[in-house]
N, C-alpha and C positions, 0 to 999 in steps of 0.2 A: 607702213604695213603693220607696225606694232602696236599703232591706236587703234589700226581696225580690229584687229584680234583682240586688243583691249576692251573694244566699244564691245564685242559678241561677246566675250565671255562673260563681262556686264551685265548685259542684256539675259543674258542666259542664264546666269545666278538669280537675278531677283525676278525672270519672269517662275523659276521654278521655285523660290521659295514661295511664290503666294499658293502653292498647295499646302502649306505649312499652316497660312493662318484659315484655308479654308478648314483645314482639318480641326479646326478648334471649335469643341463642340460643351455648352453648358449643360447644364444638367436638364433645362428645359429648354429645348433647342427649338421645339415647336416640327419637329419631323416626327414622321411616324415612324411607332416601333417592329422593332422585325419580328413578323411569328416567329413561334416554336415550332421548331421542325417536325413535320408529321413521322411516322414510320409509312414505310413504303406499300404500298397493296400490289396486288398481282397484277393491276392494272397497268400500275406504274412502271412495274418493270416492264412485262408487255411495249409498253409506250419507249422506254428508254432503248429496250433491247431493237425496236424499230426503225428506230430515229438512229440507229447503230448500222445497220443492215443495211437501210439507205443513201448511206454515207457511204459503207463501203461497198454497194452495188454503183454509185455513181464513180467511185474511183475509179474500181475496177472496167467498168465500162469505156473511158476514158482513156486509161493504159491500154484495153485490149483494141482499141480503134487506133493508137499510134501504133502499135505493134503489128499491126493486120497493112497499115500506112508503108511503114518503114517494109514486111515483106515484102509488098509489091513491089518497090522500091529496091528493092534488091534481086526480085525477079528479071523485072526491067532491064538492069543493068546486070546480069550475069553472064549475055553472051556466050551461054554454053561450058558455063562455067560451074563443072558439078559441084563444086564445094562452095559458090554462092547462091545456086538453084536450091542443093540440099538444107542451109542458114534458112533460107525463106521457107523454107517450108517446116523446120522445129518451129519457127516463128510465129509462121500462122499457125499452128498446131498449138504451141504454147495460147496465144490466145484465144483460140477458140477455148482450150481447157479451162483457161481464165473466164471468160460469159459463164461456163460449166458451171463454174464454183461458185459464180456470183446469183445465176439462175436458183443452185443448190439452195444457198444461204437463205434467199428469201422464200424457197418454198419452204423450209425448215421452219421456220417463222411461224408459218402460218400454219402448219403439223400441228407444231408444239403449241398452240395457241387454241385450236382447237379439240385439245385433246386435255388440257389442263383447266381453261375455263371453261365453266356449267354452259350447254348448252348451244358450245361452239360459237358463242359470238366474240367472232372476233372483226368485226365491220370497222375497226378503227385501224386496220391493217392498208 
């Protein structure tokens, strides 16, 4: 047992030092060099702030589908049971208010998009 833990930790040290001598780099390494960083245009954020939105429109839609899951699921099994009838129904209630917000966000988006860039285009939405 002790050579195999020997042989992996081994193995383990010297496959990760060879990040070591990847990282060794001359002065003329023959890679290309990294631009300089632009400053940002109104595009960019635009773009950033979008690719934010639909991230967190696709969370949210995902949580509010388990959430709508699990009410029924507790509808199902409540038997007349007002205090697991009433759980289902904040439930679904909560997640509908959840699409709400996520609905919200990306109309928001698109408001402020067309109210800030010249001439409303915002086709990359």
């Amino acid at each position: 047992m002790k050579k195999i833990i020997s042989f992996v930790l081994l193995t383990f040290g010297l496959l990760s030092m060879s990040g070591l001598v990847l990282a060794q780099g001359g002065t003329d390494s023959g890679l290309p060099t990294i631009p300089e960083p632009q400053p940002w245009t109104i595009q960019d954020v635009f773009d950033f702030l979008n690719t934010a939105v639909n991230w967190f429109f696709a969370f949210i839609m995902i949580v509010a589908v388990i959430m709508i899951l699990v009410a029924a699921f507790y509808y199902l099994t409540a038997r007349g049971d007002s205090k697991k009838v009433q759980t289902a129904s904040n439930l679904l209630m909560y997640a509908l208010i959840g699409v709400g917000v996520a609905l919200l966000a990306k109309t928001l988006i698109y408001l402020v998009c067309t109210i800030v860039l010249p001439h409303g285009d915002c086709s990359f939405i």
